[in-house]
C-alpha positions in Angstrom: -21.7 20.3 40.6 -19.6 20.6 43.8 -19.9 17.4 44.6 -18.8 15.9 40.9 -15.7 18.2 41.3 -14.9 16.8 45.1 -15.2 12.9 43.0 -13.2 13.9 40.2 -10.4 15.6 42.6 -10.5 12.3 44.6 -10.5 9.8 41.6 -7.2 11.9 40.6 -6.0 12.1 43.5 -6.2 8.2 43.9 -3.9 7.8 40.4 -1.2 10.1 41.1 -0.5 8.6 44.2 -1.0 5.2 42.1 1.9 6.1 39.7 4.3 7.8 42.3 3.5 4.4 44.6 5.0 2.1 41.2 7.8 4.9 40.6 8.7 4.4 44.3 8.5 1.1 44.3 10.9 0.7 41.1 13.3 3.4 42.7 12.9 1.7 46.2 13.8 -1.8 45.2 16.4 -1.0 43.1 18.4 1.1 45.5 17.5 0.1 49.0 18.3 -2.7 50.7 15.6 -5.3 51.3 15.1 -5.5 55.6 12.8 -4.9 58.3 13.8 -1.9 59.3 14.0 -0.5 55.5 10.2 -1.9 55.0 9.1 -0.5 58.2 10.5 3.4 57.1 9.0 2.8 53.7 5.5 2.4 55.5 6.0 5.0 58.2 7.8 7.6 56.5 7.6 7.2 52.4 4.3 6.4 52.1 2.8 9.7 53.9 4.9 11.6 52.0 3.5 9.8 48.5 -0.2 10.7 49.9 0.7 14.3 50.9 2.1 14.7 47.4 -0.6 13.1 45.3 -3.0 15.4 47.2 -0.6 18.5 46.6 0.1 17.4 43.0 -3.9 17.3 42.3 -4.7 20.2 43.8 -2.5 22.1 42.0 -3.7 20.5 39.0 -6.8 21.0 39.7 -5.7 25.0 40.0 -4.1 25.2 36.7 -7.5 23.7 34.9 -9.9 26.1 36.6 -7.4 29.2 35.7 -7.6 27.6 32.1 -11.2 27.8 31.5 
């Protein structure tokens, strides 16, 4: 059963960080100039950020639907 859960939380994990990578995207091209160095903080800096909030974003998810049961 643990191990379902740990797949679930993963597989959820995976599409939030899918939607907040095309939110990003739309914001990111619309707003910020297209350029190395722009590309190169998108990669180092934005795109941690997306994955550390996908995992906090499903965790806490995850949180809210075990206190629902």
């Amino acid at each position: 059963m643990k191990l379902l859960e740990r797949i679930i939380y993963f597989l959820f994990t995976i599409f939030i960080f899918i939607v907040l990578w095309n939110v990003m995207t739309r914001l990111w091209d619309a707003f910020v100039p297209w350029n190395y160095k722009t590309d190169f903080i998108g990669v180092v800096v934005v795109t941690p950020l997306l994955i550390a909030a996908a995992f906090i974003l499903s965790s806490l998810s995850f949180k809210v639907i075990k206190a629902t049961k």
